[in-house]
C-alpha positions as CSV (number, residue, x, y, z in Angstrom):
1,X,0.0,0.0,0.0
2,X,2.6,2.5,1.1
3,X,5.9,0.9,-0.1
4,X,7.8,3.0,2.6
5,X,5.9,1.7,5.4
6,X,6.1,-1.8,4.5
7,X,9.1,-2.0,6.8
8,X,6.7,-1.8,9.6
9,X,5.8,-5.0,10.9
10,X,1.8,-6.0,10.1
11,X,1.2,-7.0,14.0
12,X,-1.1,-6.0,16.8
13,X,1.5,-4.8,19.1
14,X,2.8,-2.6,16.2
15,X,-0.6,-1.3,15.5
16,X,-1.3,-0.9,19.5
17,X,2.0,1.3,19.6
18,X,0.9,3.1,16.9
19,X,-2.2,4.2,19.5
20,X,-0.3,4.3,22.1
21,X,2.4,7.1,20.3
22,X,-0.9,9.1,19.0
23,X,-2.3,9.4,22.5
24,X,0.9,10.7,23.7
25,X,1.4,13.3,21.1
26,X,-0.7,16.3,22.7
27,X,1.9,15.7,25.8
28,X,4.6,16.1,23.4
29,X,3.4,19.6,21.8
30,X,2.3,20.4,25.7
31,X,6.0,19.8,26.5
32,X,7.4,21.8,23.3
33,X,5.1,24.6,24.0
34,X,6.1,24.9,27.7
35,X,9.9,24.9,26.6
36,X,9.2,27.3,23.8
37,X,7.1,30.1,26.3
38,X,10.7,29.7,29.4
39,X,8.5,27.5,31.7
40,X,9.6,27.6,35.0
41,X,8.4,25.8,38.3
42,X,6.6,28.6,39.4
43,X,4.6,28.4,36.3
44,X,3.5,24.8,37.5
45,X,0.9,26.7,40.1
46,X,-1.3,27.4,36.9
47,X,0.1,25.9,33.5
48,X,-3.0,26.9,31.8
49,X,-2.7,30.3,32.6
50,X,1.4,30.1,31.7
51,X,0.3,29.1,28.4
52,X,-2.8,30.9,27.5
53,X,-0.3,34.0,27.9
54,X,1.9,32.7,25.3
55,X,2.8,33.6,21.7
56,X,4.5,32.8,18.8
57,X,6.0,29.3,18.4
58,X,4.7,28.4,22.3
59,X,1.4,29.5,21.5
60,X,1.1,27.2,18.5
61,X,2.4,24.5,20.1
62,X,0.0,24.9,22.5
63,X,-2.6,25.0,19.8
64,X,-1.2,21.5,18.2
65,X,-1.6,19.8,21.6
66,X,-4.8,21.2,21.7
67,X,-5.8,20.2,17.6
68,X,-4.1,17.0,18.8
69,X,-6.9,15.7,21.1
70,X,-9.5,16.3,18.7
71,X,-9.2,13.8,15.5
72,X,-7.2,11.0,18.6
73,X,-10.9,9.5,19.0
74,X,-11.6,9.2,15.9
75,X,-8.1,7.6,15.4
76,X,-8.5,5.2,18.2
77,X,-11.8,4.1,17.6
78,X,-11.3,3.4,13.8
79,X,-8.5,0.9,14.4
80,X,-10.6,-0.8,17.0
81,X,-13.4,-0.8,14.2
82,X,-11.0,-1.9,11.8
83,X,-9.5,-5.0,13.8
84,X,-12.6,-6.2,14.8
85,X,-13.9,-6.1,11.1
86,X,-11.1,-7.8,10.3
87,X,-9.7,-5.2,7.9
88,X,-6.0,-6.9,6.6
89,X,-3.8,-6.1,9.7
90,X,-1.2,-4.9,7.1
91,X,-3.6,-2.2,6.2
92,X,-4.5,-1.2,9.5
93,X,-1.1,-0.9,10.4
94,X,0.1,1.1,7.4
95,X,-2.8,3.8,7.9
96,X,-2.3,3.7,11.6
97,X,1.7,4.6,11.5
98,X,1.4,7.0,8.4
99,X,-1.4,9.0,10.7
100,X,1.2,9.2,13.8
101,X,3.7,10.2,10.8
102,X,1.0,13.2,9.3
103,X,-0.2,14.0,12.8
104,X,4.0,14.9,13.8
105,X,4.5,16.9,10.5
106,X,1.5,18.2,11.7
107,X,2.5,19.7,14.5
108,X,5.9,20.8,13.4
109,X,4.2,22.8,10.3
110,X,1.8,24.4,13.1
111,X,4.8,25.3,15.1
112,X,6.7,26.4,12.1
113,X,3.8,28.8,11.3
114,X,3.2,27.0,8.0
115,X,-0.4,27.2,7.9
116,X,-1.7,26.0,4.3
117,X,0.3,22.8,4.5
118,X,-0.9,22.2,8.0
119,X,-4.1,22.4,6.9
120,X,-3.1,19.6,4.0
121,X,-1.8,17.4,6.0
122,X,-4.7,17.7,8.8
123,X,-6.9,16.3,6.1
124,X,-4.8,13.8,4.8
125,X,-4.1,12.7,8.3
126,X,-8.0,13.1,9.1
127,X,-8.5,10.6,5.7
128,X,-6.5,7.7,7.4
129,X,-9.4,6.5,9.9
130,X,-12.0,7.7,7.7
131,X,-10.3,4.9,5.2
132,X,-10.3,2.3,8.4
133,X,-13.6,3.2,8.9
134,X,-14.6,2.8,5.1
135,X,-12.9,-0.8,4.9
136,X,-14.4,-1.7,7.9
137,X,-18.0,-1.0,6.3
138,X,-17.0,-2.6,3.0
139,X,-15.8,-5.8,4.6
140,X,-19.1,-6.0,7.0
């Protein structure tokens, strides 16, 4: 399907770590955003404060963590739907990994400020669980 991602290994643990490094990304930009804005312990009293103050690359960061969490569900539950529909693992694993690959350009092009190819590769990383979703239909 995607000839560079055929190195991957077609298995659940690889699919399951391809959740489990999604779910973790907003923690990641959270991280980046803090580091970007000087965060310093004292900051720790009201982080949401610390980083609704922020601007520039901090404040974007803080914006991918927060873009982050909302396509994850969709993410999560479309694998589940996929592997239970019994979608070819090597597909599900393919458009689970090259999500977690689009979601961290993704955030790097927010935090770079380029805004027109975030916006591409939000919707190309968007189309990976609609495809799980649309095999998983097609093979019920």
């Amino acid at each position: 399907m995607f000839p560079y991602l055929s190195a991957v290994p077609a298995t659940n643990s690889s699919v399951v770590l391809a959740m489990m490094v999604a779910s973790l990304l907003p923690l990641v930009f959270a991280i980046l955003a803090k580091v970007f804005g000087g965060f310093k312990s004292k900051d720790n009293a009201n982080p949401r404060e610390f980083l609704g103050k922020q601007t520039g690359a901090a404040a974007r960061a803080n914006a991918a963590q927060q873009n982050s969490y909302e396509t994850l569900p969709v993410f999560l539950a479309a694998v589940i739907v996929a592997l239970l529909f019994f979608v070819p693992l090597s597909v599900v694993t393919q458009l689970a990994w090259l999500y977690v690959i689009l979601r961290i350009i993704y955030g790097l092009a927010y935090i770079a400020n380029w805004a027109t190819f975030r916006s591409i590769i939000w919707s190309l990383s968007l189309a990976c669980p609609l495809m799980l979703f649309y095999l998983a239909i097609r093979l019920s």
